[in-house]
C-alpha positions as CSV (number, residue, x, y, z in Angstrom):
1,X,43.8,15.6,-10.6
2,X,40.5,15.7,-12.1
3,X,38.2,18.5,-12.4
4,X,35.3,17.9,-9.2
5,X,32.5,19.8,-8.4
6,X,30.0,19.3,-6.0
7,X,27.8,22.1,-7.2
8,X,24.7,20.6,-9.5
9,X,23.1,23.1,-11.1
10,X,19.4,22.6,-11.7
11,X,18.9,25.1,-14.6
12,X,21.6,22.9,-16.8
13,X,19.9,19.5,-15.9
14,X,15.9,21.4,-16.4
15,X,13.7,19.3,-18.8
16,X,13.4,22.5,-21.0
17,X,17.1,21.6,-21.5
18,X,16.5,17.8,-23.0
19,X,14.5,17.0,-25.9
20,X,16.5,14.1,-27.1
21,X,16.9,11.4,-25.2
22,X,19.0,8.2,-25.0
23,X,18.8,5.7,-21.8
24,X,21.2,2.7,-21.5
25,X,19.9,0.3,-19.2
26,X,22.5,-2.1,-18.0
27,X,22.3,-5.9,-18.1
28,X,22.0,-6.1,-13.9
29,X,19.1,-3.8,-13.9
30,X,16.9,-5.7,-16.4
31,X,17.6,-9.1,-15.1
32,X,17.7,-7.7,-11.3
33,X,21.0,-9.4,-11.1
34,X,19.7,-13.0,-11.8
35,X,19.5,-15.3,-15.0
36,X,16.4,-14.0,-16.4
37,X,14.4,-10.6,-17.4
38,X,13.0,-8.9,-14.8
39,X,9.7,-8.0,-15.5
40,X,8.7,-5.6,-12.5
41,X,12.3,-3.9,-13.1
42,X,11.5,-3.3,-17.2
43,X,7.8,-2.6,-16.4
44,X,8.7,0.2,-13.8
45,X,11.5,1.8,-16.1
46,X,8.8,1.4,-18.9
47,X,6.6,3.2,-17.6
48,X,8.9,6.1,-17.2
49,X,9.8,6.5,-20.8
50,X,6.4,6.3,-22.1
51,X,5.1,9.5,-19.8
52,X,8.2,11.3,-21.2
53,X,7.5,9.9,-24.6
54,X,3.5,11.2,-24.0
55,X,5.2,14.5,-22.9
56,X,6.7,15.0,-26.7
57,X,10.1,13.9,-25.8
58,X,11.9,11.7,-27.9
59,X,13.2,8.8,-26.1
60,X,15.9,6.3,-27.6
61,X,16.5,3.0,-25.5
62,X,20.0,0.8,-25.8
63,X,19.4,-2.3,-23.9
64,X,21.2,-4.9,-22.5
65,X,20.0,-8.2,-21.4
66,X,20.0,-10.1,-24.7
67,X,22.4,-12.9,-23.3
68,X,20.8,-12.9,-20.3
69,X,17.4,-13.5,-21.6
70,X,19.0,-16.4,-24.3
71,X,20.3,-18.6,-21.5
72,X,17.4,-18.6,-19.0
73,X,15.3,-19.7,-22.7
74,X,17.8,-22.5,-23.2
75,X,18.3,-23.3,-19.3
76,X,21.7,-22.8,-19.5
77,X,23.5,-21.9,-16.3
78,X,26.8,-22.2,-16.3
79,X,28.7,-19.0,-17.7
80,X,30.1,-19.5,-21.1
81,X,32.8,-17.2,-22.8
82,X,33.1,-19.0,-26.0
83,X,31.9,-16.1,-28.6
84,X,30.2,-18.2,-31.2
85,X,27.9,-19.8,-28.1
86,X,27.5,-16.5,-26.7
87,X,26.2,-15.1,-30.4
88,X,23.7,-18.3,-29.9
89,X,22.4,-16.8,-26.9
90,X,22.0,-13.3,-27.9
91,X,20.2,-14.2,-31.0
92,X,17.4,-16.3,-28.7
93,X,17.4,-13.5,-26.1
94,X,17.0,-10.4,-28.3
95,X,13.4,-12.0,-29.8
96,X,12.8,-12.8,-26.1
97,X,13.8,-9.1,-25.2
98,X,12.6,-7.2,-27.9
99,X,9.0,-9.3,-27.0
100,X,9.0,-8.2,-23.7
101,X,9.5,-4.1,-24.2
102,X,7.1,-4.4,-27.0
103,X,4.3,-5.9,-24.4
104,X,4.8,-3.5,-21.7
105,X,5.0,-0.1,-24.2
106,X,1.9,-1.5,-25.9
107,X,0.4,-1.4,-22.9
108,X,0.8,2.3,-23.1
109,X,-0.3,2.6,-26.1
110,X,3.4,3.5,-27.3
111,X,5.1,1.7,-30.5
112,X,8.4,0.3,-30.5
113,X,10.7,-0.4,-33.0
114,X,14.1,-2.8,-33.1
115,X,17.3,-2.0,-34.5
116,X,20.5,-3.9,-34.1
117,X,24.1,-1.7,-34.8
118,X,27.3,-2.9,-35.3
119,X,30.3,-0.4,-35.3
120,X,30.5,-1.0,-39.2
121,X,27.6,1.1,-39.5
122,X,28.7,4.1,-37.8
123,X,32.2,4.1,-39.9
124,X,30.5,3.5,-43.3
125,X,29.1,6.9,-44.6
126,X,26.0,5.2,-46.2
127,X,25.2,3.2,-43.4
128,X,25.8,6.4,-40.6
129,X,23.7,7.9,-43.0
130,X,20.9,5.6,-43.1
131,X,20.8,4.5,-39.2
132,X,20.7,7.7,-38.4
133,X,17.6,9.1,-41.0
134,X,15.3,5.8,-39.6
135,X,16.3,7.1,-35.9
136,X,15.7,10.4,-36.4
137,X,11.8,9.2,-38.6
138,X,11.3,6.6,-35.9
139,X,11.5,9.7,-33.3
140,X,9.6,12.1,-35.4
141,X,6.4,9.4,-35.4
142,X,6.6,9.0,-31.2
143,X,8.0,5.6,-32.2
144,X,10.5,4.3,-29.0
145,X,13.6,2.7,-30.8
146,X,15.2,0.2,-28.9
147,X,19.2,-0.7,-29.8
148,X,21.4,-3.5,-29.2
149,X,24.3,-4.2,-30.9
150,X,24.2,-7.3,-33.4
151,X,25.6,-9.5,-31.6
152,X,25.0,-12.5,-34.4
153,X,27.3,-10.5,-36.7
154,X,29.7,-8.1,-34.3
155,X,32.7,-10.4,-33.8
156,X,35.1,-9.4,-30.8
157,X,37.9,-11.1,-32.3
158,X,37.3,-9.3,-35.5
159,X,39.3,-6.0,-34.4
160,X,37.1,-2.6,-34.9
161,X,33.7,-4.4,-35.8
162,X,32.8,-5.2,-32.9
163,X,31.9,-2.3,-29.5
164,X,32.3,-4.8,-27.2
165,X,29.8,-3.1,-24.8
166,X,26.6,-1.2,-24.8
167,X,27.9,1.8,-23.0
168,X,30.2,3.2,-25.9
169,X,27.5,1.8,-28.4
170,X,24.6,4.5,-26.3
171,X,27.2,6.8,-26.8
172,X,28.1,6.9,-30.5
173,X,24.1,6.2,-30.9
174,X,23.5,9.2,-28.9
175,X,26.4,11.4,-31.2
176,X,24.7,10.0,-34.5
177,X,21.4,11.5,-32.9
178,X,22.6,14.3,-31.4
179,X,21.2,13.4,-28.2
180,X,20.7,16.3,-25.7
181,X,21.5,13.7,-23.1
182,X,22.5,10.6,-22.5
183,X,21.8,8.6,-18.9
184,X,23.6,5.2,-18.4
185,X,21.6,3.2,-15.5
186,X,23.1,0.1,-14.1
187,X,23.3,-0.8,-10.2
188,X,25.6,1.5,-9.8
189,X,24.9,4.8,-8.4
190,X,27.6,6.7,-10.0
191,X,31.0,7.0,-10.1
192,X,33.0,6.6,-7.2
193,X,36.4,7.6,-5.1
194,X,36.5,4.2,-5.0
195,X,34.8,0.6,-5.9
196,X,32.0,0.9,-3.5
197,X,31.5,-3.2,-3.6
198,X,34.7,-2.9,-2.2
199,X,35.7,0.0,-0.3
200,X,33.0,1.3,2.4
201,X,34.5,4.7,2.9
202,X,34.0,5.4,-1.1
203,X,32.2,8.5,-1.9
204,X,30.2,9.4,-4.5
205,X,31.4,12.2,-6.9
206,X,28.4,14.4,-8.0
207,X,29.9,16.1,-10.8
208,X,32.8,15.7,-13.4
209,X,34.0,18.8,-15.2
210,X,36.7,17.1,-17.0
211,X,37.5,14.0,-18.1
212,X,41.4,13.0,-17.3
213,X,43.5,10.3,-16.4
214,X,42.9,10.6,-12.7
215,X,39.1,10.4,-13.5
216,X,40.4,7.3,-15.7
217,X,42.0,5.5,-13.0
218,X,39.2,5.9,-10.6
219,X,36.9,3.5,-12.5
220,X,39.4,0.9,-13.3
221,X,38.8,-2.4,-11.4
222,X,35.0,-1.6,-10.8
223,X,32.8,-4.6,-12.3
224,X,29.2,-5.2,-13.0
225,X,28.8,-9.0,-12.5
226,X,26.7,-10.8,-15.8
227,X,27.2,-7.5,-17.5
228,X,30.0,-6.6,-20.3
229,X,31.0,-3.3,-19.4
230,X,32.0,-2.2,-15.8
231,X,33.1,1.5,-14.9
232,X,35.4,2.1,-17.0
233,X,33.6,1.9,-20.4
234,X,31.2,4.1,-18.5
235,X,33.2,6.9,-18.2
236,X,35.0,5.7,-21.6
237,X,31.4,6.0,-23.0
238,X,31.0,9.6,-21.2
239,X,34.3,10.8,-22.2
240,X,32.8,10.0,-25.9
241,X,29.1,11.3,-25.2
242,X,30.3,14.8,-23.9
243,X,33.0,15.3,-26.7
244,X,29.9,15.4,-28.7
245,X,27.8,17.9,-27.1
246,X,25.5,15.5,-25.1
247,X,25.5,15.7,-21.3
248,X,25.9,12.8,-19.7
249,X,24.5,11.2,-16.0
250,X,25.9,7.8,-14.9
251,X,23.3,6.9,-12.0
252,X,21.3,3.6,-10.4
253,X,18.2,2.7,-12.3
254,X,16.8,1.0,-9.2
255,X,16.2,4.3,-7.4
256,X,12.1,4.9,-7.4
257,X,11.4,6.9,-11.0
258,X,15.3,7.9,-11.1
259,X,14.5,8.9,-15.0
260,X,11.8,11.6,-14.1
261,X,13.7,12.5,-11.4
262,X,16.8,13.3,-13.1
263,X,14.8,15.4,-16.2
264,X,13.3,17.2,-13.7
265,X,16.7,18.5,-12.9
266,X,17.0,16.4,-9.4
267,X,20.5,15.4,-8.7
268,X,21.5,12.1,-8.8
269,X,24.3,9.6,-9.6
270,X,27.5,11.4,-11.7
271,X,27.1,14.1,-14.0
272,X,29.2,15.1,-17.0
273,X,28.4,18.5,-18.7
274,X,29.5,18.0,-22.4
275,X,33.0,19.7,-23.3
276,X,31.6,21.2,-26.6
277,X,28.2,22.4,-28.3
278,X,26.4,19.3,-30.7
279,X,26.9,22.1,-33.3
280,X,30.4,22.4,-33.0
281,X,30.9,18.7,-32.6
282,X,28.9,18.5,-35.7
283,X,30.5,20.9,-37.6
284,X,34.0,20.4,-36.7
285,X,33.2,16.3,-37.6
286,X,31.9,17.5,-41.2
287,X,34.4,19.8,-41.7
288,X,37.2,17.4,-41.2
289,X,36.0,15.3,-43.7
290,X,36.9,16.0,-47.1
291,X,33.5,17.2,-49.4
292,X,33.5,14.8,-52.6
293,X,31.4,17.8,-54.7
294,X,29.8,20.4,-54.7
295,X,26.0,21.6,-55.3
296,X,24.7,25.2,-56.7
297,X,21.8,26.2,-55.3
298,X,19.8,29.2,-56.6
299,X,19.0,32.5,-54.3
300,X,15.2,31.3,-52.8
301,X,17.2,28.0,-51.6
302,X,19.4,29.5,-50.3
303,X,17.1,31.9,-47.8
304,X,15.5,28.5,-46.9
305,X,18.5,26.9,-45.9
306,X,19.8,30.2,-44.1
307,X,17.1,31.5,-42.2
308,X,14.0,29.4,-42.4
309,X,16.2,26.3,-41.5
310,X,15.0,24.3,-44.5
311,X,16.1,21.2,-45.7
312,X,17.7,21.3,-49.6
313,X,15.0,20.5,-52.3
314,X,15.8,19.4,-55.6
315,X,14.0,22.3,-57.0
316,X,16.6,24.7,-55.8
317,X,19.5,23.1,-57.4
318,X,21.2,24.3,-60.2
319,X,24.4,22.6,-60.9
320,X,26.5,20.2,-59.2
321,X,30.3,19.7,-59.8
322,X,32.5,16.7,-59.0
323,X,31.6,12.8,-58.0
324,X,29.9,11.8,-55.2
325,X,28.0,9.0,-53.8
326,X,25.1,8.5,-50.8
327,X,26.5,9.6,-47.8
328,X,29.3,11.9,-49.3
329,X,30.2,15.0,-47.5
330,X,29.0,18.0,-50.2
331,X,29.9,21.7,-50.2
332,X,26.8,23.9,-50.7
333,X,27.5,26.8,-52.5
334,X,25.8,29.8,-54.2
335,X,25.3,31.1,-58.0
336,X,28.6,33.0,-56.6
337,X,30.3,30.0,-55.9
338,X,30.4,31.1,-52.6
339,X,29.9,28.3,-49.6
340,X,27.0,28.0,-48.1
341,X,26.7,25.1,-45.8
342,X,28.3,21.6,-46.0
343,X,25.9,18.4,-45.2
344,X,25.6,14.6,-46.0
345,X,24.1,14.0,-49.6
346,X,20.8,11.5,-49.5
347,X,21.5,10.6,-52.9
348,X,24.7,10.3,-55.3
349,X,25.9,12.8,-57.8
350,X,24.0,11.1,-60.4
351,X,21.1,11.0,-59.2
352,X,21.0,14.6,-58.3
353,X,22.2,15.6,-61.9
354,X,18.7,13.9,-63.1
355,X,16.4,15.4,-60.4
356,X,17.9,19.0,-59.9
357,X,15.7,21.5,-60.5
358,X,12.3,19.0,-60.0
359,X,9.6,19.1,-57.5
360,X,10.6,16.5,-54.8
361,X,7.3,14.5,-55.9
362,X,8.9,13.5,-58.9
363,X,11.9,11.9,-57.8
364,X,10.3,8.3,-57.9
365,X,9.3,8.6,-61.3
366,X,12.9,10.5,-62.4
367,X,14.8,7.5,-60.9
368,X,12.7,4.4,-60.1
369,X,13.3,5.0,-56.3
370,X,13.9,7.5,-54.0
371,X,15.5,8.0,-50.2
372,X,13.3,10.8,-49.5
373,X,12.0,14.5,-51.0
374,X,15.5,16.4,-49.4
375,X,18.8,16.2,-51.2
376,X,20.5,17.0,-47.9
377,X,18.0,16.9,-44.8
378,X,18.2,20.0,-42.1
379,X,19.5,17.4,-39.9
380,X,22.4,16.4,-41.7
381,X,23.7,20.0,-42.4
382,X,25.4,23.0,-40.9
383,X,25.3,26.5,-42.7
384,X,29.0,28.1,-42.8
């Protein structure tokens, strides 16, 4: 049986705790269970995320509702399953979306920006690479993404393209950003004993330590009417989430400001604690992948990459040995030859054979282009 705890501890859930930020808001709660975007429902869960964006935390939004939105357009009102139509409707909706959180945020004075995933990205190392350096840029400028998955391109019947759902894509989007925490809001308050549309003697279970296959059964059979995903890619999307060191609350966005409520450490809906630190969950992920090359650094690079917490500069490079392109897993290692750190190269082996030893400012003119002044950003390594 799973691991249940009613105890919710408030110093684990404190807003000192959360920095980073990703909210999936399910298809139900933006179109307040009709054909069409709610605009009182987006414009109160708006406002929300821009006073924790004006706060200085970075706030990452996966939304639903791009079907949704594309049939009430084309006053369609029967529901269809073929995929190609259902493509049609997503790529009429998401303008029709995307327009709609971009009016209410600008109201605030907050800047959004779109981005569209398919599960491609995250398995090719140039594209994880690249998704997740405009994420983490987007953030850094108080920008508030908004994700859906590409629905035009991302093919069900093409096995392992497509996620199917915007649960497990919040998930992997909160892993590639290490998210400190990641709250899934539908009209659902949590998960149950029980379906609580059916069964009115379910309770609600505050707290999951664990994961299992007794947690697994219990949100089998639970839907979520227009929506994709029903409880079980929930807690498929938690099970996901917490592997990677990012808490996780399953709760109902209709409750009165549940997203200030539950950073301000308030207990609500179903929380998951995560099952491992993000720097273990990073480390052990680049660590199991095998490093294509190595890179020399010299002794003031370094310091900078072991206790100021630098990024890796051209100018402290010395040598580099094997073949590797963009998004290659490199070993960093000393004038020793001893390893330093391990991280995911911003530019092939190549390029940093022309540019080693070079102020970053003269990367553009070395190469005719450039993917930024670090070799490897802070964010994409872990010192050994």
């Amino acid at each position: 049986m799973g691991e249940i705890s009613n105890k919710r501890q408030k110093e684990e859930k404190a807003s000192s705790n959360y920095h980073r930020i990703v909210i999936k808001l399910g298809t139900n709660l933006v179109t307040g269970g009709r054909d069409s975007l709610n605009y009182e429902a987006m414009a109160e869960l708006v406002g929300q995320v821009a006073q924790l964006n004006q706060q200085g935390l970075e706030v990452i939004l996966v939304s639903s509702g791009a079907v949704a939105a594309g049939k009430r357009r084309l006053g369609i009102q029967k529901k269809l399953r073929d995929i190609p139509f259902k493509q049609v409707l997503a790529s009429v909706g998401q303008a029709h979306l995307m327009q709609s959180y971009d009016q209410l945020f600008s109201r605030r004075g907050i800047i959004t920006a779109q981005a569209l995933l398919t599960k491609a990205d995250f398995l090719n190392r140039s594209g994880y690479l690249n998704a997740r350096n405009t994420l983490l840029a987007l953030l850094k400028l108080k920008v508030v993404p908004i994700i859906n998955e590409n629905d035009v391109v991302a093919v069900d019947e093409l096995e392992g393209i497509s996620f199917g759902d915007n649960d497990n894509l919040s998930a992997m989007v909160a892993n590639l950003v290490d998210a400190d925490l990641l709250i899934i809001l539908s009209d659902v308050a949590g998960l149950y004993t029980a379906d609580p549309k059916r069964d009115a003697n379910a309770k609600l279970i505050p707290r999951v330590e664990k994961i299992d296959a007794f947690i697994e059964s219990l949100a089998k059979g639970s839907s979520e009417g227009e929506g994709v995903g029903g409880m079980s890619t929930k807690i498929e999307a938690a099970k996901l989430a917490t592997a990677s060191g990012t808490a996780v609350v399953l709760a109902d966005g209709r409750e009165p400001n549940v997203i200030l409520r539950l950073i301000n450490g308030e207990a609500l809906g179903t929380f998951f604690p995560p099952t491992t630190s993000k720097l273990e969950s990073r480390k052990r992920w680049m660590l199991g992948l095998p490093a294509k090359g190595k890179i020399f650094i010299d002794s003031g690079a370094k310091t900078a990459l072991q206790k100021q917490n630098k990024s890796l500069l051209p100018a402290g490079i010395t040598g580099i040995e094997g073949e590797f392109e963009r998004g290659d897993i490199v070993t960093i290692v000393d004038s020793n030859g001893d390893k330093v750190a391990c991280g995911i190269s911003n530019y092939k082996s190549a390029d940093v054979e022309v540019i080693k030893g070079c102020r970053s400012d003269q990367i553009l003119k070395l190469l005719g282009y450039e993917y930024g002044a670090e070799v490897v950003h802070r964010d994409n390594l872990v010192i050994l």
